[in-house]
N, CA and C atoms as an extended XYZ file, in Angstrom:
501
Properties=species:S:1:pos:R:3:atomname:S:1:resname:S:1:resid:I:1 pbc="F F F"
N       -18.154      -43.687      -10.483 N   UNK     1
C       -17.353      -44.736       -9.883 CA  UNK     1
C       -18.175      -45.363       -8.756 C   UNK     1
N       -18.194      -46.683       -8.812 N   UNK     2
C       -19.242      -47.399       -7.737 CA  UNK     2
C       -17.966      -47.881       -6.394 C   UNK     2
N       -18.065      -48.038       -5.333 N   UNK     3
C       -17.298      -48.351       -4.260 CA  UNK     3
C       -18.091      -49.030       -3.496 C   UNK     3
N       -17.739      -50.056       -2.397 N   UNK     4
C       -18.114      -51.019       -1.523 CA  UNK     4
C       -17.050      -51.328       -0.098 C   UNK     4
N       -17.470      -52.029        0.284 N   UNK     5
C       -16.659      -52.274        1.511 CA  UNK     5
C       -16.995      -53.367        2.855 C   UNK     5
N       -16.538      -53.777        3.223 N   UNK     6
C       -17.145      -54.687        4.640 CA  UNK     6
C       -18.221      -53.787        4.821 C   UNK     6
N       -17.875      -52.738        5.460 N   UNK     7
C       -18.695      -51.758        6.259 CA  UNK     7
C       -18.531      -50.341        5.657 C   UNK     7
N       -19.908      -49.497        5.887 N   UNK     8
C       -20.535      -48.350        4.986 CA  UNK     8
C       -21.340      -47.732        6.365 C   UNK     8
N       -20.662      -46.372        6.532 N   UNK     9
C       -21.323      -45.775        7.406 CA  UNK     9
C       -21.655      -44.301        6.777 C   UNK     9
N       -22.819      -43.825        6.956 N   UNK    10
C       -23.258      -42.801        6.424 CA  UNK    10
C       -23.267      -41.025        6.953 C   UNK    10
N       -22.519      -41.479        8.040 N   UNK    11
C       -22.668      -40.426        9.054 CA  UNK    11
C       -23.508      -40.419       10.284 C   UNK    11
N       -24.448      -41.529       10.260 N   UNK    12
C       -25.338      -41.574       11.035 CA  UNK    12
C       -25.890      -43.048       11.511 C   UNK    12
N       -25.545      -43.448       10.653 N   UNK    13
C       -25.535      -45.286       10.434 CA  UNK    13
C       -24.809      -46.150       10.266 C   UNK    13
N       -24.862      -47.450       10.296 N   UNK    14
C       -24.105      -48.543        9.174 CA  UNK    14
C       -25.331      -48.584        8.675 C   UNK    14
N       -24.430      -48.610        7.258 N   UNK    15
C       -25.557      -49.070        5.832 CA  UNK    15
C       -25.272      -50.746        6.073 C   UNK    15
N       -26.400      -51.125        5.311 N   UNK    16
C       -26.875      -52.607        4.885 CA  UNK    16
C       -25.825      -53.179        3.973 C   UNK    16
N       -25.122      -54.519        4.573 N   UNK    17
C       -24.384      -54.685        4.005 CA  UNK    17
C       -24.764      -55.369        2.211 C   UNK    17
N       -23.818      -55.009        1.598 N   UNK    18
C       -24.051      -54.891       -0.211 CA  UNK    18
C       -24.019      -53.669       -0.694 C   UNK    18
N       -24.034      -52.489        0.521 N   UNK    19
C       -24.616      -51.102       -0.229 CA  UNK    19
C       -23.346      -50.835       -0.841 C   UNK    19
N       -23.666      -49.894       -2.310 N   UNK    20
C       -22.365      -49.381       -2.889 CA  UNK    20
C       -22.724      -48.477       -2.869 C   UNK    20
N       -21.719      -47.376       -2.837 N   UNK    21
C       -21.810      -46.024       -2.855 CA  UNK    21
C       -21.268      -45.347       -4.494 C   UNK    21
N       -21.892      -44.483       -4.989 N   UNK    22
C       -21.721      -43.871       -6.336 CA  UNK    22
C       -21.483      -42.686       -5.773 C   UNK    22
N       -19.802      -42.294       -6.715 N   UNK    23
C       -19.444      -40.886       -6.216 CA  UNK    23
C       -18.846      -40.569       -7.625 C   UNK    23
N       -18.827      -39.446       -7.679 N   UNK    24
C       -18.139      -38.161       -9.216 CA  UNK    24
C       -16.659      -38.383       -8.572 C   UNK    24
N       -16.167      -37.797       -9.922 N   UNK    25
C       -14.655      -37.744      -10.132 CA  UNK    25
C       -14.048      -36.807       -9.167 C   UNK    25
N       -14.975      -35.658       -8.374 N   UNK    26
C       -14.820      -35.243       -7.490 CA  UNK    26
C       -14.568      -35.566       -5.579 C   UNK    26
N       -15.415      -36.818       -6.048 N   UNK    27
C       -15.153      -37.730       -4.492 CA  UNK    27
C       -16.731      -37.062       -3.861 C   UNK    27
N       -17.515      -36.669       -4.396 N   UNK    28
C       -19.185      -36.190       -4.372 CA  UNK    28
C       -19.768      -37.518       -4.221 C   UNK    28
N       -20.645      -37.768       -3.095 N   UNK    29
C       -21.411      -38.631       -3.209 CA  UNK    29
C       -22.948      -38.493       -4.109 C   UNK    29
N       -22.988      -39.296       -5.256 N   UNK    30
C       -23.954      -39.144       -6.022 CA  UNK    30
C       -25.035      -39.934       -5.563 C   UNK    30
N       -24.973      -41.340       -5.359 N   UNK    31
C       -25.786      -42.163       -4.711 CA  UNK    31
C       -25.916      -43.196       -3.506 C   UNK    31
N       -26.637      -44.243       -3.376 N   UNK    32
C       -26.346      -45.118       -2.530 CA  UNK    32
C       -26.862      -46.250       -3.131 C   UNK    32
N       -26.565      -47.330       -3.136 N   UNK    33
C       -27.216      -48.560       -4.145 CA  UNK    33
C       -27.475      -49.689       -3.206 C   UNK    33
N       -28.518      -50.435       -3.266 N   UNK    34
C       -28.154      -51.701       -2.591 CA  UNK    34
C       -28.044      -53.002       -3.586 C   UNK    34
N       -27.254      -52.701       -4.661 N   UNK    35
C       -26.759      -53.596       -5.366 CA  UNK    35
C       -26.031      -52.626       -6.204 C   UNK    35
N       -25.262      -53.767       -7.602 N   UNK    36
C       -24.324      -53.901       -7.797 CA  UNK    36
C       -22.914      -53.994       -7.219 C   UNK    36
N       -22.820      -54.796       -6.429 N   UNK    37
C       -21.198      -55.092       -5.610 CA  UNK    37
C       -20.449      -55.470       -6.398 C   UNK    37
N       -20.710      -56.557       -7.235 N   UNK    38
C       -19.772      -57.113       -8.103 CA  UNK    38
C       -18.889      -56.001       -9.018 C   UNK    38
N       -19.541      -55.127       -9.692 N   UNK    39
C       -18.830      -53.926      -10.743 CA  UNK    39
C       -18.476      -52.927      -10.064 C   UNK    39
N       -18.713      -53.113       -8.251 N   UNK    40
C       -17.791      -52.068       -7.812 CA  UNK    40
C       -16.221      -52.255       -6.902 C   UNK    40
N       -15.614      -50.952       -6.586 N   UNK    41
C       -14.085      -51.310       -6.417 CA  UNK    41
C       -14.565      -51.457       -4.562 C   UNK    41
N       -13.927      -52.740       -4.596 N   UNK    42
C       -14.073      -53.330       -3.362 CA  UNK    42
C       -12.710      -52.557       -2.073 C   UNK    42
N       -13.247      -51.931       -1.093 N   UNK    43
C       -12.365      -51.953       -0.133 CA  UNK    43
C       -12.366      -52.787        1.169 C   UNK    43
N       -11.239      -52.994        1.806 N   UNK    44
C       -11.491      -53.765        2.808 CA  UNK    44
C       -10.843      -52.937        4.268 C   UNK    44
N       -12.552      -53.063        4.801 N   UNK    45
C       -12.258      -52.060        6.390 CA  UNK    45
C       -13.708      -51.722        5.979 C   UNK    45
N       -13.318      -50.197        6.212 N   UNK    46
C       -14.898      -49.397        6.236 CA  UNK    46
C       -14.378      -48.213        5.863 C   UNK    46
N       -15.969      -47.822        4.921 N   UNK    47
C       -15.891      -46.609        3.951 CA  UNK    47
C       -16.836      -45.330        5.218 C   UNK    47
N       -16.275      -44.217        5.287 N   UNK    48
C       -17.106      -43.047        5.765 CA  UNK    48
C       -17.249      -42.013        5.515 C   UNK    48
N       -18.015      -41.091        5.732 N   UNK    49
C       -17.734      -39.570        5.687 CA  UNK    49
C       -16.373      -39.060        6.080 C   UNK    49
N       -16.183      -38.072        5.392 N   UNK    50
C       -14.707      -37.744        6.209 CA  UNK    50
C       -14.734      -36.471        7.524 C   UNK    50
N       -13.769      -36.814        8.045 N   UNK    51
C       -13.705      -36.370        9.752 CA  UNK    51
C       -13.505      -34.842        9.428 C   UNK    51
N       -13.973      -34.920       10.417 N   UNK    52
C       -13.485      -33.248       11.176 CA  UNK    52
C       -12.404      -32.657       12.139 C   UNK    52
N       -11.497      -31.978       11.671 N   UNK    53
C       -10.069      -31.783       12.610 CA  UNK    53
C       -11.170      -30.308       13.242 C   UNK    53
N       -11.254      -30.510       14.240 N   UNK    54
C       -12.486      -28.990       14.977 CA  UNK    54
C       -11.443      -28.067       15.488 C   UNK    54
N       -10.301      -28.303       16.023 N   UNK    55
C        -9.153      -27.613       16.274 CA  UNK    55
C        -7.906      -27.989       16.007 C   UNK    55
N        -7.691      -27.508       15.236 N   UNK    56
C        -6.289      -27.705       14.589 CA  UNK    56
C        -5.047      -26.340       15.169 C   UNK    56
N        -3.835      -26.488       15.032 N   UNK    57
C        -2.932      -25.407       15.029 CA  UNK    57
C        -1.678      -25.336       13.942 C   UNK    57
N        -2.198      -25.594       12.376 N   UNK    58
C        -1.428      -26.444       12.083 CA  UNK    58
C        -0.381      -25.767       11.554 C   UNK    58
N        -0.265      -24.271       12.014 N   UNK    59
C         0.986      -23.365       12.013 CA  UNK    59
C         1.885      -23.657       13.005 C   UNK    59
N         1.348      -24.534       14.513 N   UNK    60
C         2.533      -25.178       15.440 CA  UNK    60
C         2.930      -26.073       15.494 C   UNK    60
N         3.159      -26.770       13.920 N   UNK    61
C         3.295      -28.043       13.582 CA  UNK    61
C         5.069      -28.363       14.195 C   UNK    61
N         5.532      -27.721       13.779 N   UNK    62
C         7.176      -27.494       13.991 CA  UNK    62
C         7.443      -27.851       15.774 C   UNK    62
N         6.938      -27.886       16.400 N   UNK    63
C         6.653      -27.606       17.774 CA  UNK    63
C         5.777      -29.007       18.824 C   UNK    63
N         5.649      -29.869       17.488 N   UNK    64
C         4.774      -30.815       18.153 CA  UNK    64
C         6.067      -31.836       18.862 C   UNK    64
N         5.142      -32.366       20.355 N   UNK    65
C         6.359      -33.039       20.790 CA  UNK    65
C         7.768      -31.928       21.721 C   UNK    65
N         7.672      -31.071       21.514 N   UNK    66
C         8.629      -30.178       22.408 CA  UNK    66
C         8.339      -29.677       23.245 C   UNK    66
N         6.908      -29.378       23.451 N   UNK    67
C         6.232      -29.310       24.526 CA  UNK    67
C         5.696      -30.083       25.765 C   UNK    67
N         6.140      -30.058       27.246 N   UNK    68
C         5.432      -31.227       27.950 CA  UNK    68
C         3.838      -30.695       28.136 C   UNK    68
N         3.480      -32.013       27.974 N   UNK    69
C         1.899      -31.693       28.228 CA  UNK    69
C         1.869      -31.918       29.017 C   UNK    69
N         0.292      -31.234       29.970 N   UNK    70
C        -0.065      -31.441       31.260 CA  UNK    70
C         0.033      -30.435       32.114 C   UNK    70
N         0.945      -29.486       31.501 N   UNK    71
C         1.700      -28.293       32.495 CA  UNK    71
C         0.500      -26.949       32.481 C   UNK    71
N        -0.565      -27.140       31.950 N   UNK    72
C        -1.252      -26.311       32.336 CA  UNK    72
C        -1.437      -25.129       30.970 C   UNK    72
N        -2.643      -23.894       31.024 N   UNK    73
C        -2.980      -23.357       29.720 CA  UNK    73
C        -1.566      -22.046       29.641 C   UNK    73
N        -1.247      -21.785       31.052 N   UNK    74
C        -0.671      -20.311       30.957 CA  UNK    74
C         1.186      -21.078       30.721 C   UNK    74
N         1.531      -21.790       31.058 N   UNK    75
C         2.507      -22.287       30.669 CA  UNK    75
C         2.960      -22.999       29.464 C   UNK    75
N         1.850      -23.832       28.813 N   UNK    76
C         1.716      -24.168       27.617 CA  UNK    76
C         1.940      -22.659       26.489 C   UNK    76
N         1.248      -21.927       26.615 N   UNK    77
C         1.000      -20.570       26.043 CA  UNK    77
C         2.696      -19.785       26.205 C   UNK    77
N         3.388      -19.595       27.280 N   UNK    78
C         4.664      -19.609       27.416 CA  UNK    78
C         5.174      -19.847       26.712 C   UNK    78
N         5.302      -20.941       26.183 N   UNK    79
C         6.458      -21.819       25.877 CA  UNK    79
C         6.354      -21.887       24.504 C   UNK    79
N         5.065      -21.641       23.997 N   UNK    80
C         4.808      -21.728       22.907 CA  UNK    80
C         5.171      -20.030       21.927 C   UNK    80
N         4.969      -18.798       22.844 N   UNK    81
C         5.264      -18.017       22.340 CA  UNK    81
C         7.338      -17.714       22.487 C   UNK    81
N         7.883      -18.528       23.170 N   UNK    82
C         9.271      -18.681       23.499 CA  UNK    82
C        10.070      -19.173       22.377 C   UNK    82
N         8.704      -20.699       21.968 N   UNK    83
C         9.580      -21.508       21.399 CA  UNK    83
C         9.047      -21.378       19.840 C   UNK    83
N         8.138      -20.496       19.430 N   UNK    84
C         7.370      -20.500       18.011 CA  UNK    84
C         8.589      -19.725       17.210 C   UNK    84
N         9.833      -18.883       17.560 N   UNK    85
C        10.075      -17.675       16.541 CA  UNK    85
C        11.268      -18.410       16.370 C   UNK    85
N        11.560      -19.307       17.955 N   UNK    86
C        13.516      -19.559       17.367 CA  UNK    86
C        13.543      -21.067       17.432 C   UNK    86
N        12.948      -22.072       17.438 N   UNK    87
C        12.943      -23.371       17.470 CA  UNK    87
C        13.711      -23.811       16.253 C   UNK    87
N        12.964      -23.640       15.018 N   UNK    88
C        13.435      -24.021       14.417 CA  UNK    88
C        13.677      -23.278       12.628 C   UNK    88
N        14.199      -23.507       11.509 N   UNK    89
C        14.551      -22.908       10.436 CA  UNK    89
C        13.146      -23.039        9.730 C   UNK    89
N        13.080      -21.479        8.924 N   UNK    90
C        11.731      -21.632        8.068 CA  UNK    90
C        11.401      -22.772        7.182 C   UNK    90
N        12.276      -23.644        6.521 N   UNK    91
C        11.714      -24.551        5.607 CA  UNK    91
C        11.589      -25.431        6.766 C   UNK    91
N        12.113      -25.922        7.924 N   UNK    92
C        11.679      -27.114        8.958 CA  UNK    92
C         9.758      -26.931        9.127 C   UNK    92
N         9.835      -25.534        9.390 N   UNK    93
C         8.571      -25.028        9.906 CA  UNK    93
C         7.361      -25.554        8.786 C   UNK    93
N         7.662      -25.522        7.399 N   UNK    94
C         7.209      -25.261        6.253 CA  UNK    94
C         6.912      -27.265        6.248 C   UNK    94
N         8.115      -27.624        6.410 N   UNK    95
C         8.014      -29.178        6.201 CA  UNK    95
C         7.250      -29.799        6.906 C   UNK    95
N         7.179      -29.425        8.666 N   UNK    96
C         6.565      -29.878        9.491 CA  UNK    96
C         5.154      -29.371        9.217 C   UNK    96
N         4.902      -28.356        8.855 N   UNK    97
C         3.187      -28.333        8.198 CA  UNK    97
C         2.847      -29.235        7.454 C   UNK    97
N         3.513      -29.319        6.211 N   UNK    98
C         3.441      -30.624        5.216 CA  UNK    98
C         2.746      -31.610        5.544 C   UNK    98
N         3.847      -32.407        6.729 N   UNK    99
C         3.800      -33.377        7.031 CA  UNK    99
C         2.469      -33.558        7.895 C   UNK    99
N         2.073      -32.767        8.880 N   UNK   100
C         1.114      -32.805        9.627 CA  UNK   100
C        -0.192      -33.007        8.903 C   UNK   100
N        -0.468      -32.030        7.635 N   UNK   101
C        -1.125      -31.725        6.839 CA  UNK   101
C        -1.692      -32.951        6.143 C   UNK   101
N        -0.410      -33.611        5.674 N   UNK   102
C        -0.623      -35.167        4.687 CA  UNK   102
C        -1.075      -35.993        5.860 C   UNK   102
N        -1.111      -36.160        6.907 N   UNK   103
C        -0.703      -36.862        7.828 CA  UNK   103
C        -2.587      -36.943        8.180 C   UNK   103
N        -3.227      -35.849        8.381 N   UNK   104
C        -4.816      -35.268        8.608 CA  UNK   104
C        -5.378      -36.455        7.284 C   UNK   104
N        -4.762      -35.396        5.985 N   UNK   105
C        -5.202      -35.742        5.185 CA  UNK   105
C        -5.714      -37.492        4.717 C   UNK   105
N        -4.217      -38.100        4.695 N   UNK   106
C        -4.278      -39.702        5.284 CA  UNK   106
C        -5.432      -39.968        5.747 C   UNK   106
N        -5.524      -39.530        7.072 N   UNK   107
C        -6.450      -39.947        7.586 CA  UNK   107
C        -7.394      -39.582        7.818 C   UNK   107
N        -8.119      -39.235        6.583 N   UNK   108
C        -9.621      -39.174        6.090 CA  UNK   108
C       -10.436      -37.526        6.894 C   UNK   108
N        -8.835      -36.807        7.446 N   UNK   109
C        -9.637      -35.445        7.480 CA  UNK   109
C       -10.233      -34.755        6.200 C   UNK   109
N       -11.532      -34.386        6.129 N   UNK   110
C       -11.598      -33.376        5.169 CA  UNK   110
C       -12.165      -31.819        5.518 C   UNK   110
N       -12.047      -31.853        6.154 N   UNK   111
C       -12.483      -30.481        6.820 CA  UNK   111
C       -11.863      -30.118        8.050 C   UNK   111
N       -11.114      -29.016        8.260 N   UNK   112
C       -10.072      -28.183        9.545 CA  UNK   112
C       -10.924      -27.025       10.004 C   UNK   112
N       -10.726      -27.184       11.264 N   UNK   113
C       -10.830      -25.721       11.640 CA  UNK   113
C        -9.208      -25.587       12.585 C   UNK   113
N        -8.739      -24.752       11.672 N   UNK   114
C        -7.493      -24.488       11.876 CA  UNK   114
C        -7.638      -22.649       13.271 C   UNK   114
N        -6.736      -22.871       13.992 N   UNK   115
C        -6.973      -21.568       14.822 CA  UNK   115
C        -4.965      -20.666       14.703 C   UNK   115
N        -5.045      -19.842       14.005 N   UNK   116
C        -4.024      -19.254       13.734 CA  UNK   116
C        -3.519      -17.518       14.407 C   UNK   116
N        -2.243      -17.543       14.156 N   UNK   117
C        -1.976      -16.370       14.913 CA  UNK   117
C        -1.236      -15.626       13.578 C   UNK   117
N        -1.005      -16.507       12.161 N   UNK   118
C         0.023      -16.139       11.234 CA  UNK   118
C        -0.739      -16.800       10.374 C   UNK   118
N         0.004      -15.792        9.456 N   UNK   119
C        -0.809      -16.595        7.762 CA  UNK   119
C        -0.125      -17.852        7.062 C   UNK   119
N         0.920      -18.232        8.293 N   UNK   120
C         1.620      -19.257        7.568 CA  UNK   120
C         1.409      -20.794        6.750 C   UNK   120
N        -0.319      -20.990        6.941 N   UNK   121
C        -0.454      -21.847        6.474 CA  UNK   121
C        -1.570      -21.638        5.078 C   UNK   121
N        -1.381      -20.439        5.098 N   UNK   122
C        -1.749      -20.058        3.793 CA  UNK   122
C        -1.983      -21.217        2.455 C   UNK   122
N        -0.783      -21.731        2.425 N   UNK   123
C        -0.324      -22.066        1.487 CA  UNK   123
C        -1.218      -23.692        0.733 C   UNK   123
N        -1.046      -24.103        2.392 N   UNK   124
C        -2.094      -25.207        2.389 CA  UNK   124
C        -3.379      -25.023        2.017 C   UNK   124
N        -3.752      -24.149        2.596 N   UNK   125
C        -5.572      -23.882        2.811 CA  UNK   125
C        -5.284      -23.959        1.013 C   UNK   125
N        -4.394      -22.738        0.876 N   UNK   126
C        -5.287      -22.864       -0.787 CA  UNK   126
C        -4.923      -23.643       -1.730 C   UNK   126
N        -4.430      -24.653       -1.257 N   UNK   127
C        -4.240      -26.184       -2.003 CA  UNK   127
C        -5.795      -26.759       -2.493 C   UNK   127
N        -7.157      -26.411       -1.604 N   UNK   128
C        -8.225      -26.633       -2.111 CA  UNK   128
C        -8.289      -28.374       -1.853 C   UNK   128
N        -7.247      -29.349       -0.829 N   UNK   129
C        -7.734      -30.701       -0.681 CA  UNK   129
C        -8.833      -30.832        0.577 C   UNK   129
N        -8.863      -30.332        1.304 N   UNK   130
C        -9.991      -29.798        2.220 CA  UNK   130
C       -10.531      -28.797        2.230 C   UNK   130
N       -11.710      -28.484        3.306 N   UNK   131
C       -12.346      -27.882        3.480 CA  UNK   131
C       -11.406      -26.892        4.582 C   UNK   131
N       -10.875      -25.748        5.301 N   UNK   132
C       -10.401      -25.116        5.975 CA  UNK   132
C       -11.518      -23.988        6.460 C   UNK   132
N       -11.311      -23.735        7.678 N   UNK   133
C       -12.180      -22.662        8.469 CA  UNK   133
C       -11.084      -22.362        9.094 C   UNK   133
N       -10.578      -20.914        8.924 N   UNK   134
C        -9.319      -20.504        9.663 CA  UNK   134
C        -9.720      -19.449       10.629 C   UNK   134
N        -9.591      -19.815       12.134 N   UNK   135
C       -10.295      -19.204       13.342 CA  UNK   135
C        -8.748      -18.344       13.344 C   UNK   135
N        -8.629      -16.653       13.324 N   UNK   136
C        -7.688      -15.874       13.568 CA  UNK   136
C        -7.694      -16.019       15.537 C   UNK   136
N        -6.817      -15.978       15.926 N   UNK   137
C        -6.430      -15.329       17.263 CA  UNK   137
C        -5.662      -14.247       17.438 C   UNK   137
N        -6.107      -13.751       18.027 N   UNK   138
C        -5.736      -12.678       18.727 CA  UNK   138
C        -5.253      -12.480       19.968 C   UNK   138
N        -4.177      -13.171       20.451 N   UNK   139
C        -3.917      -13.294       21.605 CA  UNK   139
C        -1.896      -12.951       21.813 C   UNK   139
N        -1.776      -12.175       23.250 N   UNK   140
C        -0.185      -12.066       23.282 CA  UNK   140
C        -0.251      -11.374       24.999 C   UNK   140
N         0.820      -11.280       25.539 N   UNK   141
C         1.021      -10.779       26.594 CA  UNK   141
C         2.369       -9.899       26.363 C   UNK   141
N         3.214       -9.905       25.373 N   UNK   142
C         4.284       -8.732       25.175 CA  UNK   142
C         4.045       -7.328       24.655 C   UNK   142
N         2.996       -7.745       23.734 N   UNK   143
C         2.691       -6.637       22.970 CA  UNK   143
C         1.104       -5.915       23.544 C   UNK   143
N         1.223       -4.990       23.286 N   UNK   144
C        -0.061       -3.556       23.630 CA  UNK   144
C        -0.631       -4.418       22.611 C   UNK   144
N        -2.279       -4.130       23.613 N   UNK   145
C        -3.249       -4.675       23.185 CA  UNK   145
C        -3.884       -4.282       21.577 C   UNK   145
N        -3.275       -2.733       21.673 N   UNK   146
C        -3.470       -2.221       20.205 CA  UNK   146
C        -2.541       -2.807       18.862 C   UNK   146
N        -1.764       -2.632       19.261 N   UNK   147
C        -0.606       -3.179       18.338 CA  UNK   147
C        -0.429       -5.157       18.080 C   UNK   147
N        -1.314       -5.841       19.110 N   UNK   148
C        -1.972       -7.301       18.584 CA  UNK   148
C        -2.674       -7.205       18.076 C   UNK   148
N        -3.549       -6.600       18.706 N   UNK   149
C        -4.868       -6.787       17.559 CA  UNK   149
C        -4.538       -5.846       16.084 C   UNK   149
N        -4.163       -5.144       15.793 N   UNK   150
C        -3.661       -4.785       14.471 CA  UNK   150
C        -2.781       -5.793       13.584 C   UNK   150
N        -2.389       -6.153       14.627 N   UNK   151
C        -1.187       -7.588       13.840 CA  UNK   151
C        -2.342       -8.542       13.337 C   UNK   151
N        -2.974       -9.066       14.170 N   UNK   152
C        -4.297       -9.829       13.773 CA  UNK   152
C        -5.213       -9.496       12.722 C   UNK   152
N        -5.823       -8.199       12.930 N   UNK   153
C        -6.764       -7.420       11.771 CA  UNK   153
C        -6.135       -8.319       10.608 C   UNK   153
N        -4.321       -7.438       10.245 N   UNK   154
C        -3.432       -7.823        9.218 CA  UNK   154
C        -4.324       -9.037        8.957 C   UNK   154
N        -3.610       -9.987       10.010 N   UNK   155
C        -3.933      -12.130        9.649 CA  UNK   155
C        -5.036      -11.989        9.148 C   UNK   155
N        -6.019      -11.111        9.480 N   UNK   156
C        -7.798      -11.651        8.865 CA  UNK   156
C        -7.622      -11.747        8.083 C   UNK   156
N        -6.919      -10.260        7.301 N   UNK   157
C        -7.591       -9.706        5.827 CA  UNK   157
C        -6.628      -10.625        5.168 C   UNK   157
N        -5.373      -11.186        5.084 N   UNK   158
C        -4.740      -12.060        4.651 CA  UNK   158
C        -5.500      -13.075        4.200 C   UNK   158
N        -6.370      -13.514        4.888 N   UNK   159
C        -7.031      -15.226        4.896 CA  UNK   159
C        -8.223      -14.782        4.444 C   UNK   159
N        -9.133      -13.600        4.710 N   UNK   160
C       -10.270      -13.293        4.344 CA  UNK   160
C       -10.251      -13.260        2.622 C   UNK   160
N        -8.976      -12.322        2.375 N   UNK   161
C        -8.570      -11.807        0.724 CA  UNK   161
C        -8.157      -13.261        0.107 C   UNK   161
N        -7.822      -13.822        0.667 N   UNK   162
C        -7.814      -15.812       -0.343 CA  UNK   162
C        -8.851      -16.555       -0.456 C   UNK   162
N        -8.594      -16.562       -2.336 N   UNK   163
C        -9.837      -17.151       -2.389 CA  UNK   163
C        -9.604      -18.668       -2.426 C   UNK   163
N       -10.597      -19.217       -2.026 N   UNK   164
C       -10.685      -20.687       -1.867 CA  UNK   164
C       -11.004      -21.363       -2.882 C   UNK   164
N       -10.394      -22.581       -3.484 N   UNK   165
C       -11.247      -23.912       -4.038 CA  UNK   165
C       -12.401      -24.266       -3.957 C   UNK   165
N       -13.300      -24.857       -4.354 N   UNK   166
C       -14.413      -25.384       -4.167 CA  UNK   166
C       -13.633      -26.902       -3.428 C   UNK   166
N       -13.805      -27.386       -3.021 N   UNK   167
C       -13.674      -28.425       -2.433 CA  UNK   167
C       -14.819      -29.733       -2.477 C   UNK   167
């Protein structure tokens, strides 16, 4: 499939305008052309690499917006372990990932580094439409330090034991 556009950036450049880009049914960039425009599918804007979400949380999707920002790391962290268990109903939680998710996706994320405390977004990662790097945390102030980090171990081997898509 040949593609074009006003503007063609390569990651590092603007390409010369006319360049078409040749990609597989996969969305693989195969080539770069500085012709044929005419037989290719014209977009209008600009074509790029796709972005990088470098920190994501996209298990506190449910939660976005209920939080005031600004209030600082140890209060943020508060509120978040207050408001993560009873905010809201599991399919809200489930939807609001969704949505966040399509929402990345839209917009030309293809690669997450997601930072998690739960395997709850499992489900996504192994959808295989991005690339996912799932950073476990290990972090709590209620619970013995032994008994988090065992909860965590758990989260690794969860995410470690799924296998991924090629992407």
């Amino acid at each position: 499939m040949l593609l074009t556009a006003d503007k063609i950036h390569d990651g590092r450049k603007w390409l010369p305008a006319g360049t078409v880009v040749e990609i597989d049914e996969a969305g693989t960039v195969l080539a770069l052309h500085a012709h044929g425009k005419d037989e290719a599918q014209y977009f209008e804007g600009i074509l790029c690499p796709g972005f990088v979400n470098a920190h994501c949380h996209l298990e506190l999707s449910h939660l976005k917006g209920k939080i005031p920002e600004r209030t600082g790391l140890v209060s943020f962290l508060q509120q978040v372990m207050a408001l993560r268990p009873q905010y809201s109903l599991p399919e809200q939680r489930i939807e609001a990932r969704q949505q966040e998710f399509h929402a990345m996706y839209e917009n030309g994320i293809s690669a997450v580094g997601d930072i998690s405390n739960t395997n709850d977004t499992l489900d996504i990662r192994a959808a295989g439409k991005v690339h996912f790097h799932t950073f476990v945390e290990s972090l709590g102030f209620t619970e013995t330090p032994q008994k988090q980090f065992a909860a965590s171990t758990e989260v690794y081997s969860t995410f470690s034991a799924q296998p991924l898509e090629k992407v």
